[in-house]
C-alpha positions in Angstrom: 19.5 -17.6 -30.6 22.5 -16.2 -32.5 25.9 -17.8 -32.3 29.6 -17.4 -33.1 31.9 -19.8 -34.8 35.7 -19.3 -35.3 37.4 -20.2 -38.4 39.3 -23.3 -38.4 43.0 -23.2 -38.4 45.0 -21.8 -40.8 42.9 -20.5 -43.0 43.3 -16.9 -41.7 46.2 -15.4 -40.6 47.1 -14.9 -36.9 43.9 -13.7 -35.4 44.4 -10.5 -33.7 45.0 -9.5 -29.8 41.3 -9.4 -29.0 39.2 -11.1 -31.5 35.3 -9.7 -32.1 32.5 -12.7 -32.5 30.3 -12.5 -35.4 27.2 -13.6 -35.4 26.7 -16.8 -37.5 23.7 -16.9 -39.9 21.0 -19.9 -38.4 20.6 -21.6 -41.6 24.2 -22.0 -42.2 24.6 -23.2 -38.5 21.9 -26.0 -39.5 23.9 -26.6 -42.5 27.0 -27.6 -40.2 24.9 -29.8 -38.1 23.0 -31.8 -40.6 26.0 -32.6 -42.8 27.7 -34.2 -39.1 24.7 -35.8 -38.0 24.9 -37.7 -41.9 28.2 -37.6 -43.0 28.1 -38.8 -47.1 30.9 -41.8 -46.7 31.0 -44.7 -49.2 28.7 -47.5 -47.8 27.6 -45.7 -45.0 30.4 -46.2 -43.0 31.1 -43.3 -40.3 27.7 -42.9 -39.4 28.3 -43.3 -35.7 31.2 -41.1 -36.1 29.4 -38.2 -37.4 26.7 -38.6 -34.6 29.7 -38.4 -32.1 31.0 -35.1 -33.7 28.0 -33.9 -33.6 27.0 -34.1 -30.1 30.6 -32.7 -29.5 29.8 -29.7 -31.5 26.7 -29.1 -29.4 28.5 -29.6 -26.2 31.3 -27.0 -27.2 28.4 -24.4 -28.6 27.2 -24.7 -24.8 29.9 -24.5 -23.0 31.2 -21.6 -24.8 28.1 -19.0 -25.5 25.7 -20.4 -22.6 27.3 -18.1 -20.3 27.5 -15.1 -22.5 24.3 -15.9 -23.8 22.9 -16.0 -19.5 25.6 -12.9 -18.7 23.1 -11.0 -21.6 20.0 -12.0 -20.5 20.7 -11.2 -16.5 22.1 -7.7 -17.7 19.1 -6.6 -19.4 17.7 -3.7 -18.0 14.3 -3.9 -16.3 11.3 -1.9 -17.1 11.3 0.8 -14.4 8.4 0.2 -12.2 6.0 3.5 -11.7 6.4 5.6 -8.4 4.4 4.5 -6.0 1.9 6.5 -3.5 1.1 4.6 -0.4 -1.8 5.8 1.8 -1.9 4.9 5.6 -5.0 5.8 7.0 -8.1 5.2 8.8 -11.8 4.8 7.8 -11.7 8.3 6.6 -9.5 6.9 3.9 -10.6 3.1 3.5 -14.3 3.8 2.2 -15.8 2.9 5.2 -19.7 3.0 4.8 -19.0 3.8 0.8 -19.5 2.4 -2.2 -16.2 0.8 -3.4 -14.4 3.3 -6.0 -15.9 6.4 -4.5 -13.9 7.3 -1.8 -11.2 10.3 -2.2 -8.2 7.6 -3.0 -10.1 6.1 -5.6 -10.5 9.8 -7.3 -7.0 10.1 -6.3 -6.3 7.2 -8.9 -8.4 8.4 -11.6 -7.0 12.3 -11.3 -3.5 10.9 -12.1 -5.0 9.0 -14.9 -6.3 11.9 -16.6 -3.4 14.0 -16.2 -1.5 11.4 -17.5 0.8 10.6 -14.3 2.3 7.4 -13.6 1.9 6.7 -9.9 0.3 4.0 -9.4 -1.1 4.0 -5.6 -1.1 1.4 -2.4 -4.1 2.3 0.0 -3.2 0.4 3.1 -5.6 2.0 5.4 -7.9 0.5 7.6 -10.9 1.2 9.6 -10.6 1.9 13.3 -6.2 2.6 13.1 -4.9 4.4 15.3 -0.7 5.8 14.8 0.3 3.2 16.8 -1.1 0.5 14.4 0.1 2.2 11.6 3.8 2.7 13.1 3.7 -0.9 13.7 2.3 -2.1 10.2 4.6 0.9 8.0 8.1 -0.8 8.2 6.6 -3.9 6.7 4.7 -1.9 4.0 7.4 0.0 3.4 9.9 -2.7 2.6 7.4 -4.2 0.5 5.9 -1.3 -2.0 8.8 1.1 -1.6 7.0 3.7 -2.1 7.6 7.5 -3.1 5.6 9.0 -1.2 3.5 8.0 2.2 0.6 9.7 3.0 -0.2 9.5 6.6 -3.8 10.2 8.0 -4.3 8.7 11.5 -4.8 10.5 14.9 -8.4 10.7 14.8 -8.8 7.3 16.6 -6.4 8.3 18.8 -8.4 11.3 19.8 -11.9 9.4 20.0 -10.3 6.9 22.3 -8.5 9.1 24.6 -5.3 8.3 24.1 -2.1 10.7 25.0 -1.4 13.2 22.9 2.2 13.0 23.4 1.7 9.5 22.3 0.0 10.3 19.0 3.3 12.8 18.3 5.8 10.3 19.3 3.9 8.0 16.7 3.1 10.3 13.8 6.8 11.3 14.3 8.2 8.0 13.8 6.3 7.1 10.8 7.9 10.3 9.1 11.0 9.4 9.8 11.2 5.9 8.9 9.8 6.9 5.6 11.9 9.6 5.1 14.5 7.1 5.9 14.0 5.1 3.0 13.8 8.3 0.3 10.4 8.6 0.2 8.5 12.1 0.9 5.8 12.9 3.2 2.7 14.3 3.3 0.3 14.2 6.8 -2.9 14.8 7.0 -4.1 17.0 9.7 -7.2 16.4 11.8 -8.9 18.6 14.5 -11.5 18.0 16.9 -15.2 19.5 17.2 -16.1 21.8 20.1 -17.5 19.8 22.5 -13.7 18.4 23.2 -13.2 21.4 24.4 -10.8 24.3 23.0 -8.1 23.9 25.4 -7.7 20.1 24.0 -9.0 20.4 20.7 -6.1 22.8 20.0 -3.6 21.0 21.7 -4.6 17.7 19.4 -3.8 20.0 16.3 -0.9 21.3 17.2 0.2 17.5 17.4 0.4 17.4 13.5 2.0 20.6 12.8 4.4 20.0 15.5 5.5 16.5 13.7 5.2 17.6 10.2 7.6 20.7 11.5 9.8 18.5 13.2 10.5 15.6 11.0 10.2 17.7 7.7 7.0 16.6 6.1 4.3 18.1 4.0 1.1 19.5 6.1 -2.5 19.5 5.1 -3.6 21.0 8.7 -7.3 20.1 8.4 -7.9 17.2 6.2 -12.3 18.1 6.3 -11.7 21.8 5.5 -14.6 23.4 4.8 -17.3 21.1 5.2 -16.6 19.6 8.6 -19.8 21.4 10.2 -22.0 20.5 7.3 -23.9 17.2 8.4 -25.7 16.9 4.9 -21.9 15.4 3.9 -21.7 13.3 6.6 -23.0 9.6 7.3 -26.1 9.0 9.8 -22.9 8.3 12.5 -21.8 12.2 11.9 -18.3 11.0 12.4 -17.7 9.4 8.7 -17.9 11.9 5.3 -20.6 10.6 2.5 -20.3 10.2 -0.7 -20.6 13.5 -1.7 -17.7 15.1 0.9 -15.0 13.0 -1.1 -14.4 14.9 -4.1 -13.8 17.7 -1.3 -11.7 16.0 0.6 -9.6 15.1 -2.3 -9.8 18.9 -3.5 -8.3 19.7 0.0 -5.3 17.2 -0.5 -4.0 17.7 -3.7 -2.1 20.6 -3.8 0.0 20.0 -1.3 0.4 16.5 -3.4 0.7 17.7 -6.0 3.6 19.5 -5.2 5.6 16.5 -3.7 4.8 14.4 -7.2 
C-alpha cells in the first residue's frame, strides 16, 4: 500500500489551491515509524512519548487514505463476464436417454470453443416441460444468469399431452417477451407433429411457433428435427427421443439461425 505525506509547516511555501499527493517511498515511511517508535533521547527518557506519536501517526494515516485507499478499490472496474446463452427446453435438449456431453448443447459448447467465441452457455432444460413450466421457471432464470440470448424449445409436451394450442401460443408468447424484456434476443425452436395427429392439427400445432416468433419478434428454426425426423435408425427404442447420432444434426439445424443472433 502506497501513501501520501505532506510536508510539515513552513518548509514550503504556501501550498497551492488544489494540492496533488505524491506517493511516499515504503522504506522511507518505515524510516519515520521506527525512529517514533524509539526516539534516541539521553537516558531513555521519552520512550513512552514516542510510542504515543506513533500510534497517532498510524491513526492519522487511517483516517486520511483509508477512504481513498476503499473509494479505489470499490471503483475498480470488473472483469466483464462472457455473454451468456441460456437454453430452456425439454428432453430433446436435456440428454435424455444420452450419454452426458453428447447431446446437441454440449456440441453447442465445444463449436464456440473452437471458433473461439466467448459465450459461455446455461442449459436449464428439463425432461417432460411443457411452456407452461418453462414460463413459470424463465423469470427466475432470467434474473439470475441474465443472459443474451434464450433459446426456447418446448411445445412438444404440450402436443403429446393434449393440451390447447392456444395455450402453448399464449405461453411461448410470453417467454419471448419477458426475455426480450430484459435485452436479450430470441431464438425458438420449432416443432411439428407426425401424421398420425392428423394434418388438420399437426399444421395448426406449427403454425403456433411461427405465429409467436412473428408476433413477439424472435428468431425461428421452424422444424427443430429437419431432415431426419422420419429416419428411426436416429431415434431411441421409444421413437420419440433422437440418439446419439441425430445430435450433431440437430445442432447443424440450429446454428445458423444462432449464429446470426451471436
Amino acid at each position: 500500500m502506497l501513501f501520501s505525506v505532506s510536508k510539515p509547516p513552513g518548509l514550503t511555501a504556501k501550498p497551492p489551491a488544489r494540492p496533488r499527493r505524491r506517493a511516499v517511498d515504503r522504506t522511507r515511511l518505515a524510516w519515520i515509524l521506527v525512529a517514533l517508535s524509539d526516539p534516541v533521547l539521553p537516558g531513555g527518557q521519552g520512550m513512552g512519548r514516542g510510542r504515543h506519536l506513533l500510534h497517532r501517526l498510524i491513526g492519522l494515516i487511517l483516517l486520511v487514505f483509508a477512504p481513498a485507499v476503499l473509494a479505489q478499490t470499490s471503483s475498480a472496474p470488473l472483469a466483464p463476464q462472457p455473454p451468456l446463452i441460456l437454453i430452456l427446453g425439454d428432453s430433446l435438449s436435456a440428454e435424455y436417454g444420452l450419454k452426458r456431453g453428447s447431446g446437441w448443447v454440449a456440441l453447442l459448447e465445444e463449436r464456440l470453443r473452437k471458433e473461439g467465441r466467448r459465450e459461455q452457455i446455461h442449459n436449464a432444460s428439463i425432461s417432460g416441460e411443457t411452456t407452461a413450466g418453462g414460463r413459470t421457471r424463465l423469470p427466475t432464470l432470467l434474473a439470475k444468469y441474465q443472459p443474451r440470448i434464450v433459446v426456447i424449445e418446448l411445445g412438444g409436451n404440450d402436443a403429446l399431452r393434449g393440451l390447447s394450442l392456444a395455450g402453448t401460443e399464449a405461453n411461448l408468447r410470453e417467454m419471448i417477451r419477458a426475455s426480450r424484456a430484459t435485452g436479450a434476443r430470441v431464438l425458438v425452436l420449432g416443432m411439428q407433429m407426425p401424421p398420425n395427429y392428423g394434418a388438420a392439427y399437426a399444421s395448426a400445432f406449427e403454425a403456433v411457433f411461427e405465429r409467436a416468433a412473428q408476433l413477439e419478434q424472435a428468431s425461428l428454426v421452424p422444424m427443430f428435427l429437419e431432415g431426419f425426423a422420419d429416419r428411426m435408425d436416429l431415434f431411441q427404442a421409444d421413437r420419440i427421443h433422437p440418439n446419439e447420432k441425430a445430435q450433431p444434426l440437430m445442432l447443424n439445424t440450429v446454428w445458423p439461425s444462432l449464429r446470426r443472433i451471436l
